[in-house]
C-alpha positions as CSV (number, residue, x, y, z in Angstrom):
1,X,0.0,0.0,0.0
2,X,2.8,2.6,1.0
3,X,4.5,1.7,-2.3
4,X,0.9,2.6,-4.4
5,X,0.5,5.5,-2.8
6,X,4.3,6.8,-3.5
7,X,3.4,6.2,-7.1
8,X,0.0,7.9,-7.0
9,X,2.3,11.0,-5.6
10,X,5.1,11.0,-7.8
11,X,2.1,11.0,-11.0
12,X,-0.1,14.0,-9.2
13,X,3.6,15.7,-8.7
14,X,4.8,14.9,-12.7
15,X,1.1,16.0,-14.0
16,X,1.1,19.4,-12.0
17,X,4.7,20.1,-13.4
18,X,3.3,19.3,-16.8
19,X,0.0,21.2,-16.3
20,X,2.9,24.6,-15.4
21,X,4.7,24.2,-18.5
22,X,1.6,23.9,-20.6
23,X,0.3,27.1,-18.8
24,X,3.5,29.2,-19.8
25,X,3.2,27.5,-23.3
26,X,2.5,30.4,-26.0
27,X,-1.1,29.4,-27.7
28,X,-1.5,28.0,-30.6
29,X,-1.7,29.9,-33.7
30,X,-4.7,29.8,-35.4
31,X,-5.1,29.1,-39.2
32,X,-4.8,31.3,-41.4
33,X,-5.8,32.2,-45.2
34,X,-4.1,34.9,-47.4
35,X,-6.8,37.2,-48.2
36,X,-7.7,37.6,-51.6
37,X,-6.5,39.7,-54.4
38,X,-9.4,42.6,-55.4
39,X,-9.7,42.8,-58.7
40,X,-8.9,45.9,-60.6
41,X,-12.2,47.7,-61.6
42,X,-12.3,48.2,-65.4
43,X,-12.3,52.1,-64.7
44,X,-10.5,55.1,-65.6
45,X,-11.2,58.7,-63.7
46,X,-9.6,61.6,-65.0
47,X,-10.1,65.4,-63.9
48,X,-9.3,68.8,-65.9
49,X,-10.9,72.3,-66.0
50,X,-11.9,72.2,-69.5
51,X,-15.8,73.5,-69.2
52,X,-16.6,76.1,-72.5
53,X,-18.0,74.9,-75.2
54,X,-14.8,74.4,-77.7
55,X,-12.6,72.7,-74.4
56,X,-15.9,70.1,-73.5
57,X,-15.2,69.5,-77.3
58,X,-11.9,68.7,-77.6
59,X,-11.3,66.8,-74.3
60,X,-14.7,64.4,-75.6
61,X,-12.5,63.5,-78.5
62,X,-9.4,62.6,-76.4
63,X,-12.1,60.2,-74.8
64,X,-13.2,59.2,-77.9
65,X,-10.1,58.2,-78.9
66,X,-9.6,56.4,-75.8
67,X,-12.6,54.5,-75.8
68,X,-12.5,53.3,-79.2
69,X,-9.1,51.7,-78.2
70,X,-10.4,50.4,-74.9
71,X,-14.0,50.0,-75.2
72,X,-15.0,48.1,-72.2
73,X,-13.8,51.1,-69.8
74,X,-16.2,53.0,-67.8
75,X,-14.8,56.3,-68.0
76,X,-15.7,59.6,-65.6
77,X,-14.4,62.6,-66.8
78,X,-14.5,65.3,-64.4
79,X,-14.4,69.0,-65.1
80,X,-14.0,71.7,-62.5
81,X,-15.0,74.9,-62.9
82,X,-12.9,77.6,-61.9
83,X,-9.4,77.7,-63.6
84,X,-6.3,76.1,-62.6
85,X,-6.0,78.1,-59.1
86,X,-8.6,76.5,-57.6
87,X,-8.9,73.8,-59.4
88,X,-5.3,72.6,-57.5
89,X,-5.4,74.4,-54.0
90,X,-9.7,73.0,-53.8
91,X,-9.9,70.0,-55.2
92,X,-7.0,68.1,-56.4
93,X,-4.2,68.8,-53.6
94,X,-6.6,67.5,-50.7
95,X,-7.6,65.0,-52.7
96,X,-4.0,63.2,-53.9
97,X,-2.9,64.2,-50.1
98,X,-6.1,61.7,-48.6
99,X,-5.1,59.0,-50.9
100,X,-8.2,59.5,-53.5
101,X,-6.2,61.0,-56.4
102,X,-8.4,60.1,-59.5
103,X,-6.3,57.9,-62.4
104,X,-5.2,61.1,-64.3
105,X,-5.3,64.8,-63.9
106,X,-4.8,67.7,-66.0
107,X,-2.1,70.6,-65.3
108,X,0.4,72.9,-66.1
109,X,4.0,71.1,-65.7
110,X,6.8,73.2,-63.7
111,X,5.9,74.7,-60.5
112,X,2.1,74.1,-60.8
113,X,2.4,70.2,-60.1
114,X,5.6,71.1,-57.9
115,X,3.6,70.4,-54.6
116,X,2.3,66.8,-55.7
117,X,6.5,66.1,-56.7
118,X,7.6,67.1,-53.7
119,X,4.3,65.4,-51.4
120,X,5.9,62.2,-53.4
121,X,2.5,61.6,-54.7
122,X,3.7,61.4,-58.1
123,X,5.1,58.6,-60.2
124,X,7.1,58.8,-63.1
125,X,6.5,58.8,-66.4
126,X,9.4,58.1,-68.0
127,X,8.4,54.1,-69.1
128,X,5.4,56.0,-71.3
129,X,8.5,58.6,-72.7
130,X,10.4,55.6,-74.0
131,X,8.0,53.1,-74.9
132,X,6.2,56.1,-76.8
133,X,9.3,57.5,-78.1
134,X,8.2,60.8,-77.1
135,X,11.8,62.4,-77.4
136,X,11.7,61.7,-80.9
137,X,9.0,63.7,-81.7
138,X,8.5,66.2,-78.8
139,X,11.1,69.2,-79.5
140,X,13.7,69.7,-76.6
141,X,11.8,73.1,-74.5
142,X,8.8,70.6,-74.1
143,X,11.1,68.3,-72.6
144,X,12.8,70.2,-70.3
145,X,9.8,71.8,-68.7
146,X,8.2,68.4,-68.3
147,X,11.0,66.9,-65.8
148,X,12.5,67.2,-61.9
149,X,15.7,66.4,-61.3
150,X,16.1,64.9,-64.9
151,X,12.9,62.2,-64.3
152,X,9.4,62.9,-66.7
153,X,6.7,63.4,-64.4
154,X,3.7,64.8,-66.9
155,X,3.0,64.0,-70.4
156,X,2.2,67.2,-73.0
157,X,-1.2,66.8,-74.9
158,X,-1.1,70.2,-76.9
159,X,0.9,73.9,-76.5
160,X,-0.5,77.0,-76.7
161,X,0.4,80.3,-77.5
162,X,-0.9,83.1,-74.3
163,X,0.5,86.3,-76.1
164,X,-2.4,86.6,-79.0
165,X,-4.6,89.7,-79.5
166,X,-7.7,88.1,-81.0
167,X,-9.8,90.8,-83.0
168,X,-13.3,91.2,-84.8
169,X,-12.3,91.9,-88.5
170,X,-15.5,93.4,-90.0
171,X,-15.1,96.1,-87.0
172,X,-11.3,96.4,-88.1
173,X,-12.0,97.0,-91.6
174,X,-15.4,99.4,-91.3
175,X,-12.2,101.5,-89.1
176,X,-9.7,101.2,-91.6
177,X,-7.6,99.4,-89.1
178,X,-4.6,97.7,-90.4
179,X,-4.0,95.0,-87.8
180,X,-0.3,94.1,-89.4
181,X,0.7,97.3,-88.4
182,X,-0.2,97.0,-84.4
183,X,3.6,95.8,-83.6
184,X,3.8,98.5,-80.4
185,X,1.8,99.8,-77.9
186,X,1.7,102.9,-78.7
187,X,0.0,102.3,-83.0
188,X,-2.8,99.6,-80.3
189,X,-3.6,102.2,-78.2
190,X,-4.3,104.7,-81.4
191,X,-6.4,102.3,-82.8
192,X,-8.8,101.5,-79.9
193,X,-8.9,105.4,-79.8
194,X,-10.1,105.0,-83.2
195,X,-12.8,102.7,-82.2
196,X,-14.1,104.5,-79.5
197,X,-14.6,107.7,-81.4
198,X,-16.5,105.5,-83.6
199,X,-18.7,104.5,-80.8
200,X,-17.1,101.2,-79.8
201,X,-17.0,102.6,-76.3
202,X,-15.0,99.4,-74.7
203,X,-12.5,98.6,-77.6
204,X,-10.8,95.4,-75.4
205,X,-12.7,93.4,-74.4
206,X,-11.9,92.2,-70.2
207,X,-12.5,89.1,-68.5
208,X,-12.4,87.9,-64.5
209,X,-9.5,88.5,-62.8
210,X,-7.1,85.3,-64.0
211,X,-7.6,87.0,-67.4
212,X,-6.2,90.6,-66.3
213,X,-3.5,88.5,-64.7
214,X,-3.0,86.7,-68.3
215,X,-2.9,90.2,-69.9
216,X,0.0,91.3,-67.8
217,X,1.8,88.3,-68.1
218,X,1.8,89.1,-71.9
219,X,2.2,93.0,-71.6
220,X,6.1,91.8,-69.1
221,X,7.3,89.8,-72.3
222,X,6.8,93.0,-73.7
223,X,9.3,94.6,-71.9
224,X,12.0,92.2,-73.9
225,X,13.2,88.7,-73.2
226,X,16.1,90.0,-70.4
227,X,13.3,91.4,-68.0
228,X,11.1,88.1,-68.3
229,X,13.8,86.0,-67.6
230,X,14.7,88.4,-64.5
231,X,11.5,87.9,-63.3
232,X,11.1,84.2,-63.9
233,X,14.1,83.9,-62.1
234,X,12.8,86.6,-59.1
235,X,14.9,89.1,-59.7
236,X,12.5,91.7,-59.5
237,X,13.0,93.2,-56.2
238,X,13.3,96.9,-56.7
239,X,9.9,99.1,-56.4
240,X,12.0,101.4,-58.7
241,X,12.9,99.1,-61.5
242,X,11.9,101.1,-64.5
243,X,11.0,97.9,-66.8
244,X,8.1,96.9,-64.3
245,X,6.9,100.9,-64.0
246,X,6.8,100.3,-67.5
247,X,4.7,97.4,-67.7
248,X,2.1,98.7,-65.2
249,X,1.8,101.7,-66.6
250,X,1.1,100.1,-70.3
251,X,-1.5,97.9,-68.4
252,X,-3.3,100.6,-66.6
253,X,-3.3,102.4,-70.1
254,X,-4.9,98.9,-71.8
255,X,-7.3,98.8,-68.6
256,X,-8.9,102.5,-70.1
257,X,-10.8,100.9,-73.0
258,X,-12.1,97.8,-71.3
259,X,-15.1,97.4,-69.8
260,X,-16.5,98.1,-67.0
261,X,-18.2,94.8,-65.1
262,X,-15.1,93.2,-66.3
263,X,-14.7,91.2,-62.9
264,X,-18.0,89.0,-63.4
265,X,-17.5,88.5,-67.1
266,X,-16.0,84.8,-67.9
267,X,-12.7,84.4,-70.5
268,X,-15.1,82.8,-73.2
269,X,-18.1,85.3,-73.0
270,X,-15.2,87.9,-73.1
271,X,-14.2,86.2,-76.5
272,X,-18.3,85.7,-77.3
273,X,-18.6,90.0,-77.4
274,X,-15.7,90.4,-80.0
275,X,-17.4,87.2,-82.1
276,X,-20.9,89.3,-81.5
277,X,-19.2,92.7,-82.5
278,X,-19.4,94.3,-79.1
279,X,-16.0,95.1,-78.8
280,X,-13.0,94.4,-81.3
281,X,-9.8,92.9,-79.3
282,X,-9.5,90.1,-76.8
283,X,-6.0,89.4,-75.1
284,X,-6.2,85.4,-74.7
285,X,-4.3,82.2,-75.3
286,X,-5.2,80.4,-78.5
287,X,-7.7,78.4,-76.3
288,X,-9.6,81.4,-77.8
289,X,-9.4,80.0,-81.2
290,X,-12.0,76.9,-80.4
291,X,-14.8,79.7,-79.5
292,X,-14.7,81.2,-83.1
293,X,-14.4,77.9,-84.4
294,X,-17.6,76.2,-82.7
295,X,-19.7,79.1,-83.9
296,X,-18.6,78.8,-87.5
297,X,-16.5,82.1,-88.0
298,X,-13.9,81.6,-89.9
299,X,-10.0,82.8,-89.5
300,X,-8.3,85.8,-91.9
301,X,-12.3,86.1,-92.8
302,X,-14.5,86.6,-89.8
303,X,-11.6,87.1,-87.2
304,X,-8.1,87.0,-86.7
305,X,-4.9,87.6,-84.7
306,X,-2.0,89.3,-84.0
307,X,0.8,89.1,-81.4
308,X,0.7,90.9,-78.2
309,X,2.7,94.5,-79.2
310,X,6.1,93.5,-78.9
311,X,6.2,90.1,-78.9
312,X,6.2,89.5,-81.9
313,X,9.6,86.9,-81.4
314,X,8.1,85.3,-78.7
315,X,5.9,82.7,-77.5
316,X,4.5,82.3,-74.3
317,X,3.3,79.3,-73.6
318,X,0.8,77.2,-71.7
319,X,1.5,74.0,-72.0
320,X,-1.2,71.3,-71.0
321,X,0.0,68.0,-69.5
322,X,-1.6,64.8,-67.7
323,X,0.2,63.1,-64.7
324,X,0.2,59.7,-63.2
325,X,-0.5,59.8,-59.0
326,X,0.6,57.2,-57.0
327,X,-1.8,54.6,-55.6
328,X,-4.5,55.3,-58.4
329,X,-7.9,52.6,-58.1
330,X,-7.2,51.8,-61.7
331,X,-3.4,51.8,-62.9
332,X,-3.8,49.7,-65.7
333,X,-5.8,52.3,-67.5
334,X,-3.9,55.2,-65.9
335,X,-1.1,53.9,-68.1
336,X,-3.3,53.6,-70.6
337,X,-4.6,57.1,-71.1
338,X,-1.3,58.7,-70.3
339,X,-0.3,56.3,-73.8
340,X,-3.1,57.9,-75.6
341,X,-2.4,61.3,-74.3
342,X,0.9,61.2,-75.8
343,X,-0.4,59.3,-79.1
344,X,-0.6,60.8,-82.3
345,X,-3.7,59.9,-83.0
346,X,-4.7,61.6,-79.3
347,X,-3.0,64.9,-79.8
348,X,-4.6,65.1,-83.8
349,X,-8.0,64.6,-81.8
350,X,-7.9,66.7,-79.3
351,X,-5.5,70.1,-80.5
352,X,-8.0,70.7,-83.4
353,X,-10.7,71.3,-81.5
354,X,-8.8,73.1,-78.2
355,X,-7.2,75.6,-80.5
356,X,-4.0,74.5,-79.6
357,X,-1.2,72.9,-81.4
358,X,0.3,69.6,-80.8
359,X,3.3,69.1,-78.6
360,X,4.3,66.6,-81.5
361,X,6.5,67.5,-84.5
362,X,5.1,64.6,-86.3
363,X,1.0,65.6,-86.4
364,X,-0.9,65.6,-89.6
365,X,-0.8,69.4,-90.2
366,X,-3.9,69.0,-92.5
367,X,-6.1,68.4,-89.7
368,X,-5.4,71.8,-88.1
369,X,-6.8,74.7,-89.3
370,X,-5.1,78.1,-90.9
371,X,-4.7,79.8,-87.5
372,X,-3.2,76.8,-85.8
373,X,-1.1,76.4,-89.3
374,X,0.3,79.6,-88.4
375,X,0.8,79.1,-84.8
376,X,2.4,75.9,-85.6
377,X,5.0,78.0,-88.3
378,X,5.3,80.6,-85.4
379,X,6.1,78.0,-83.1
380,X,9.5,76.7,-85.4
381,X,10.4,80.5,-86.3
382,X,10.1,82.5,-82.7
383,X,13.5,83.3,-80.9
384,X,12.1,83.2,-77.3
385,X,10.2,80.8,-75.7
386,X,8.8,81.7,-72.4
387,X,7.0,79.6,-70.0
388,X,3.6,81.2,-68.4
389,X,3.6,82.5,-64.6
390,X,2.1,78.6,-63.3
391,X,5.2,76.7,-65.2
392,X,7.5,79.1,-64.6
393,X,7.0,81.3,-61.1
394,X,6.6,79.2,-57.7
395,X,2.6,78.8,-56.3
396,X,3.7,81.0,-53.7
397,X,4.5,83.7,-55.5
398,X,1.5,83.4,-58.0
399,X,-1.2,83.0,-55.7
400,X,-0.3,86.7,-54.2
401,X,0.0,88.1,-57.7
402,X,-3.5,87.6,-57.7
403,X,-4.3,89.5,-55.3
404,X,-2.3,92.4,-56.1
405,X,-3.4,92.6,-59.8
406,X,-6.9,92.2,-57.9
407,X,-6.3,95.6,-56.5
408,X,-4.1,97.3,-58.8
409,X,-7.4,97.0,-61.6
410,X,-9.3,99.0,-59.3
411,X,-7.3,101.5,-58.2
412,X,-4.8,101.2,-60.9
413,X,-1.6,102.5,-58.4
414,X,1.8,101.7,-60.4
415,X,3.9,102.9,-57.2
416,X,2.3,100.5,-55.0
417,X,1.7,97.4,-57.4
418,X,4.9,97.7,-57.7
419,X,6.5,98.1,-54.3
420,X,4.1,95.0,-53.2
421,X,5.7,92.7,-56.2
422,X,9.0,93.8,-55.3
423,X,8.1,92.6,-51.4
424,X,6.1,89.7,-52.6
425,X,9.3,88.6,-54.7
426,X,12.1,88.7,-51.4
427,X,9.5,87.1,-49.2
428,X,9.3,83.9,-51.8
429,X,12.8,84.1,-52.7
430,X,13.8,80.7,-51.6
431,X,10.8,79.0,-53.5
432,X,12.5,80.0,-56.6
433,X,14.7,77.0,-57.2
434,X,14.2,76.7,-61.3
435,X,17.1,79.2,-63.2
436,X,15.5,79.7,-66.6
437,X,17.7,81.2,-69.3
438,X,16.0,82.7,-72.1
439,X,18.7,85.1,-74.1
């Protein structure tokens, strides 16, 4: 009996010290299953700011062109209204900086799509440069605007041309107005005198603010390549410098013969009142050209152009690109757009209708119509080419412009539109990291 009960002991004593190790044991790990792969939706989202008429046009045929290559791709195309400023700051920056960038969107390359390089919520583009062979075809200033730190991060869809007086011709010739002859500012300004005794009282014709920003712009290439370049590069920091003086004071004199409830009246319905004969001249890019088209005037017969009084060597340009941001819902047919962006067959779609001309040297010229012919034989024969203010000056710096050329068309004071540029360039100094050289 003693002996069974040391043996009953010694098993109660073994299964405790079991029962201890089992208890500092880590548990068992459960079974688990990968989870599984979503599929991609067969979608593509894309955003721009194209809303008038001729720009709903020409960005439908891009689509077009799209879907008849893709046809099974459910495609929102989303325009905001509004222009580039708030088109960026509004909508797309809070939206690529949540993670709910759409597959494409539509910009200015340079500083303008700066902030989404430098948030990282870019990719690349250089695969869709090589396998495209855009370098072939795409001349060398296109090129250069369209990289950071020597990587593509936008593809070009057309170019245009910001430093074009658009005029009525039947209110030219009733006038006697030789518009070939309009190559200063001084033989412009005669002319809308001209009008005006006439009875044309508002000779130029004015849109909303972006627009008088866009006129100025035009009016500081004026002033000769050195000064734009100097302030590109923010230079610009004297109240005094004569060259700016200069260029205010020419503005405040073009702001005399436009009308008055210019601030409420949009860039196209500007355009509409030279096409109706309510006023003769227009400063606009050749965006411009797509409103005369879609209303069936024709160019050299109905309208035509001329560029901004002395510029006549230079072309400012806008040029309109499409980027790829990261961590799209659909990056097949991000790629896939971005491909027909660049296309041939894209660009000869959509530039005919937009009023620009292509970023490609290859296009089928016949398509285009006798101003963009012209534009297109500028484009190879100009000496200068100049980038516009969102390419070319920081965000920083342009959003405060605004406001300044905001004030200075109401109360039209060179002295202080001047000192507050100057101020407005040393406080952005360090955002100006891009050192353009244009002479």
């Amino acid at each position: 009996m003693r002996k069974e009960m040391i043996i009953l002991l010694s098993l109660v004593i073994f299964s405790m010290f079991l029962l201890g190790c089992a208890s500092n044991a880590p548990p068992p790990v459960p079974e688990t299953k990968e989870p599984a792969q979503k599929a991609e939706v067969n979608a593509l989202a894309i955003y721009h700011w194209w809303t008038s008429s001729s720009e709903a046009s020409a960005v439908n045929a891009l689509v077009d062109v799209f879907s008849k290559e893709y046809p099974n791709v459910a495609i929102m195309s989303a325009p905001v209204k509004g222009g580039n400023v708030d088109f960026h700051a509004v909508v797309l920056q809070p939206m690529v900086l949540n993670g709910e960038a759409p597959d494409s969107f539509q910009g200015h390359p340079g500083y303008e799509v700066k902030p989404y390089y430098d948030s990282e919520t870019l990719e690349t583009v250089d695969d869709i440069w090589a396998s495209e062979n855009l370098e072939e075809v795409i001349p060398k200033v296109i090129q250069d605007i369209n990289k950071f730190k020597g990587n593509y991060y936008s593809i070009p869809i057309g170019i245009h041309r910001n430093n074009v007086v658009w005029y009525n011709k039947k209110l030219l010739d009733e006038n006697g107005i030789d518009p070939t002859k309009l190559t200063d500012w001084d033989s412009f300004f005669a002319a809308c005198d001209k009008l005006r005794e006439a009875g044309i009282q508002d000779p130029i014709v004015q849109g909303e603010a972006w627009t008088a920003i866009h006129v100025f712009e035009t009016i500081l290439g004026s002033q000769g390549p050195q000064f734009y370049e100097d302030w590109m590069n923010g230079k610009i920091t004297s109240a005094d410098d004569p060259r700016m003086i200069s260029a205010l004071e020419t503005f405040k004199r073009f702001l005399s013969y436009t009308n008055a409830d210019s601030a409420t009246v949009g860039w196209n319905d500007a355009v509409g009142r030279v096409i109706k004969g309510e006023g003769a001249f227009n400063v606009m890019g050749d965006w411009a050209n797509g409103e005369f088209k879609i209303v069936g005037m024709k160019y050299n017969l109905d309208y035509g152009t001329f560029p901004v009084p002395g510029t006549t060597d230079e072309y400012i340009m806008s040029v309109d690109t499409f980027v790829r941001p990261r961590g799209t819902a659909h990056p097949t047919n991000s790629i896939r757009w971005l491909e027909v962006v660049a296309s041939k067959a894209g660009q000869d779609a959509f530039n005919p209708k937009k009023g620009s001309i292509s970023a490609r040297i290859d296009s089928d010229i016949s398509l285009y119509d006798d101003y963009q012919k012209a534009a297109i034989q500028d484009f190879k024969s100009v000496k200068y080419y100049f980038p516009s203010r969102g390419t070319g000056i920081p965000a920083s710096y342009v959003s405060e412009l605004n406001n300044i050329m905001s004030v200075f068309v109401e109360d039209k004071d060179s002295s202080k539109a001047a000192k507050a540029m100057a101020e407005l360039t040393k406080q952005t100094s360090s955002d100006f990291i891009t050192v353009w050289s244009f002479t």
